[in-house]
N, C-alpha and C positions, 0 to 999 in steps of 0.2 A: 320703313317701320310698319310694321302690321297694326291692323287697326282695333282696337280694343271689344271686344263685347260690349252693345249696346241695346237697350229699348226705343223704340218709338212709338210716338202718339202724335196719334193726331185731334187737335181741340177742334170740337164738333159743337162747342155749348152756345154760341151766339146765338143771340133772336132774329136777327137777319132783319129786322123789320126795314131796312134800308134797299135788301132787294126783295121783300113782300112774300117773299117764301123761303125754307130753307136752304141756303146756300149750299148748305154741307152737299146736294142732293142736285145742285143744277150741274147740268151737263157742259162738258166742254168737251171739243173735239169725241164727243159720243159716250164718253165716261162720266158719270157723277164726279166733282171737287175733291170730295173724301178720298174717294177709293184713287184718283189719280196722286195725293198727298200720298194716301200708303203704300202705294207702289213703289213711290223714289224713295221711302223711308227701306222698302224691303229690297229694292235694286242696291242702296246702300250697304247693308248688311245686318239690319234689323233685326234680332234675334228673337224681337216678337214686336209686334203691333198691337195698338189697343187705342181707343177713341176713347175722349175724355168728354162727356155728353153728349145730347145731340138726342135723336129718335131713335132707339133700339130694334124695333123692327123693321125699319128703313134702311139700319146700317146693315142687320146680319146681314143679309143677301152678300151685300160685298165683299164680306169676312172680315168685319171690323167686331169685337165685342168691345161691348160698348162700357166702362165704369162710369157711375154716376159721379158727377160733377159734384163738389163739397159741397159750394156755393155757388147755385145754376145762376146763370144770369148776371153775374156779378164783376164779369171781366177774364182775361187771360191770366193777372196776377195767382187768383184763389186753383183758375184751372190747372194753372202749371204748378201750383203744389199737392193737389190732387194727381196730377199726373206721376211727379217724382214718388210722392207714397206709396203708388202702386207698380212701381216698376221693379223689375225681376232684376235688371243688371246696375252695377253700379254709375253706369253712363248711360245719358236720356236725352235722347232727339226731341225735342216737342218744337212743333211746326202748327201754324193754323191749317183750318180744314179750304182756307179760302185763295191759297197761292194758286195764280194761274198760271205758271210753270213751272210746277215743282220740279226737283234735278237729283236726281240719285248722287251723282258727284259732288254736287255741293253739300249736301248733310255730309257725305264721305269725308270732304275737304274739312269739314268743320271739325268732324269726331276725329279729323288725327289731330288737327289743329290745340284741341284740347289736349291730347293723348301729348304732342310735343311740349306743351309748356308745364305740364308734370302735375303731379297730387295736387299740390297744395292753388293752384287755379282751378275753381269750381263752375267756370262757364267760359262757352267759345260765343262769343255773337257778332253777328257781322254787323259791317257800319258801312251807311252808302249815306253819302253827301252830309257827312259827319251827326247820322242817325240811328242808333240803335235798334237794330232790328229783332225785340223782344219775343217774337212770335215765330221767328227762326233759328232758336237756338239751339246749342246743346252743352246740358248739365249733369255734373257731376251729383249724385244723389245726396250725397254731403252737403247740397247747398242748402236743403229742406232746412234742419233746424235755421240757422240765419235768417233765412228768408220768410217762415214762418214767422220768427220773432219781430221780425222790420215791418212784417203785418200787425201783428197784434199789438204794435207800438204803435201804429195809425198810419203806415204807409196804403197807399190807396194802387199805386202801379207798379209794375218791375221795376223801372227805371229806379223810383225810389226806395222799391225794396233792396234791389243790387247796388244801391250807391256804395257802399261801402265792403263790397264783397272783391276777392283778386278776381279780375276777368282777362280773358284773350279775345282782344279785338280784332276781327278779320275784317281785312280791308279789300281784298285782293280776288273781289267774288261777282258774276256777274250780275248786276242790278236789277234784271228783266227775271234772271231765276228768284228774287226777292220779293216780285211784287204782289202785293196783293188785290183782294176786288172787294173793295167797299159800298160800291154800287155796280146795278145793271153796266153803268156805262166804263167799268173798267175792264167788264168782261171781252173776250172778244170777239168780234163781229159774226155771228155764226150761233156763237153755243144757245143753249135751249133758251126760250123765252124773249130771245133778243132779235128786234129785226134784222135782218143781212144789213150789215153796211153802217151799224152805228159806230160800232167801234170805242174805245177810250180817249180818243185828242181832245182837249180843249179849247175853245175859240184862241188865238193864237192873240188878237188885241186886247186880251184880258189884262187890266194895271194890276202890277203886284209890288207889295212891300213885303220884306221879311221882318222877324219877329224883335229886331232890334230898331227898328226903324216903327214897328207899331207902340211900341212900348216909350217912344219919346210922344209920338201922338196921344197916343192916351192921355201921357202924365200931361197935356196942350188942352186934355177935357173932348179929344174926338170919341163921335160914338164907337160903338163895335158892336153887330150883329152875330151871333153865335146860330150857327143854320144847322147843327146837329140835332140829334134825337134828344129827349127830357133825359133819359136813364145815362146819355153821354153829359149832360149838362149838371146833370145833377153829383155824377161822379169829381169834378174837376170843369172849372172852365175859368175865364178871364176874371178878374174882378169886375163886378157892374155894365157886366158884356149883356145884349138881351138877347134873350133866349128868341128864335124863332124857325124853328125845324122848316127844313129844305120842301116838306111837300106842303108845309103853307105859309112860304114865299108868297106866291102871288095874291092869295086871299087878306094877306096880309100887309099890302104893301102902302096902307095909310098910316102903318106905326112906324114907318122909317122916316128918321129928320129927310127932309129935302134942305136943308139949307148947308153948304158946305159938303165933307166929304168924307162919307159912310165906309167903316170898316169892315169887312165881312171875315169870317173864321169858322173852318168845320177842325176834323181831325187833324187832316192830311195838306187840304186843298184843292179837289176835285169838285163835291160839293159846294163849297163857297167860291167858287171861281164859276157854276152854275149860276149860283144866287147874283152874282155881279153880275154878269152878261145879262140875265132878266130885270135888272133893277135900269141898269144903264139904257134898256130900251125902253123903259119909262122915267127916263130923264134925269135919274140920280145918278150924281156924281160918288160911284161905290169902286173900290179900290177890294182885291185879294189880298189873304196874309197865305205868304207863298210858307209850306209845310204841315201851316194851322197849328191844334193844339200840340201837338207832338211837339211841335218844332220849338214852342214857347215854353212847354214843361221841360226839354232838352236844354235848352239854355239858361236854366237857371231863375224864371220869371216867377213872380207869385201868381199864384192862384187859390182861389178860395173852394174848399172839401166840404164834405159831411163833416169830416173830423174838428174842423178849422172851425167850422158854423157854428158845431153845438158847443165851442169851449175845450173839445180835444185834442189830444198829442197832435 
């Protein structure tokens, strides 16, 4: 089956403040992030590209025009409706600008994926290790209104924007074409700014609990350290987790209980699997939450919003 007319975007709008400069813009294998995302959107069969924020005169060079972002700074949920408004075709790639292997065949695999399960399903998104891969999808432009509305009703993420929309779940894609770079250290050993030889592994004796096994701790009264950014903390995080961003870890480390056994949580788990390894070399017994927030919002766990705070939907 031939594959439908499509747009793609690539989301350019993060503050990157986790790798200290604009991601969109770091080099890998000798290419900026961006322009290696629009590539595979256009090896795909993209019948136009366009970046959804990001630095305007940083991106032209690449051949990215750039539409401004509705709600700069505010997440993937607001960009990717920004994205779908402005696209020419009825089917819309949007991918982050921060995948380090982006794959022309995979957007490919996705847009027929959609194209097979017919009209009335208004997104294909892949799922690795039973995760929704929001920032790699592709939707049908149809899904604006709903998704708009599941905003303005106080949804804060895709995941909960989409709860209730028909979706095609790709399962069947590889994980490494999925991944992204949340930090320096996911980048790979080589690309700009990064010494030869760091690389992405993490200490391999790192303890880790997953998010069902954190959530009977909790409700036991253990602490939980959230090592994300303020504007991540402040979007969504644990109930009565403490806030203490990953570069002041160690300045920080006479507000962690030393008695018993410290929880840590960033997004993913790359981060906070840092923050453990530095705690445990000063004698805290500090334990990872393998997936992090994703993984806890995926499953179903409460967490406390803007919305939830001030009394909102």
């Amino acid at each position: 089956m031939a594959l439908p007319s499509f747009s793609g975007v690539v989301l350019c709008g993060g503050e990157s403040r986790r790798m200290g400069e604009d991601k969109a813009l770091l080099q890998v294998d000798g290419r900026p992030m961006a322009q290696r995302v629009a590539s595979a959107l256009r090896d795909a069969g993209a019948t136009e590209v366009y970046a959804v924020g990001g630095d305007v005169a940083a991106l032209a060079p690449l051949g990215l025009v750039v539409v401004p972002d509705d709600q700069p700074g505010d997440g993937p949920f607001p960009a990717t409706l920004t994205a779908l408004r402005h696209a020419r075709e009825a089917v819309v790639a949007v991918l982050s600008c921060d995948l380090v292997q982006p794959s022309g065949p995979v957007v490919a695999q996705l847009v027929g994926a959609l194209a097979a399960a017919g009209p009335a399903t208004l997104a294909a998104v892949p799922v690795v290790d039973g995760h929704h891969q929001w920032t790699h999808a592709v939707w049908r432009r149809t899904a604006l209104g709903p998704l708009q509305a599941a905003r303005d009703h106080g949804a804060r993420s895709l995941r909960r924007g989409a709860a209730n929309l028909p979706l095609c779940e790709v399962t069947d894609l590889d994980p490494s074409r999925l991944a992204d770079a949340d930090t320096r250290g996911d980048l790979p050993a080589g690309s700009a700014g990064l010494a030869s030889g760091t690389g992405s592994l993490r200490p391999m004796d790192i303890p880790e609990i997953d998010v069902a096994e954190l959530a009977i701790r909790r409700a036991e009264g253990a602490p939980l350290v959230d090592v994300r950014e303020d504007h991540e903390f402040a979007a969504a995080h644990v109930r009565g987790a403490q806030l203490i961003p990953l570069g002041q870890v160690a300045e920080r480390i006479d507000e962690v209980p030393t008695e018993g056994t410290v929880y840590v949580i960033c997004a993913r788990g790359a981060r906070s699997a840092k923050a453990v390894d530095h705690y445990r070399r000063q004698g805290i017994d500090a334990v990872n939450v393998a997936g992090g927030m994703l993984a806890w919002i995926d499953a179903g766990q409460p967490v406390d919003e803007p919305a939830r705070e001030a009394g909102g939907a």
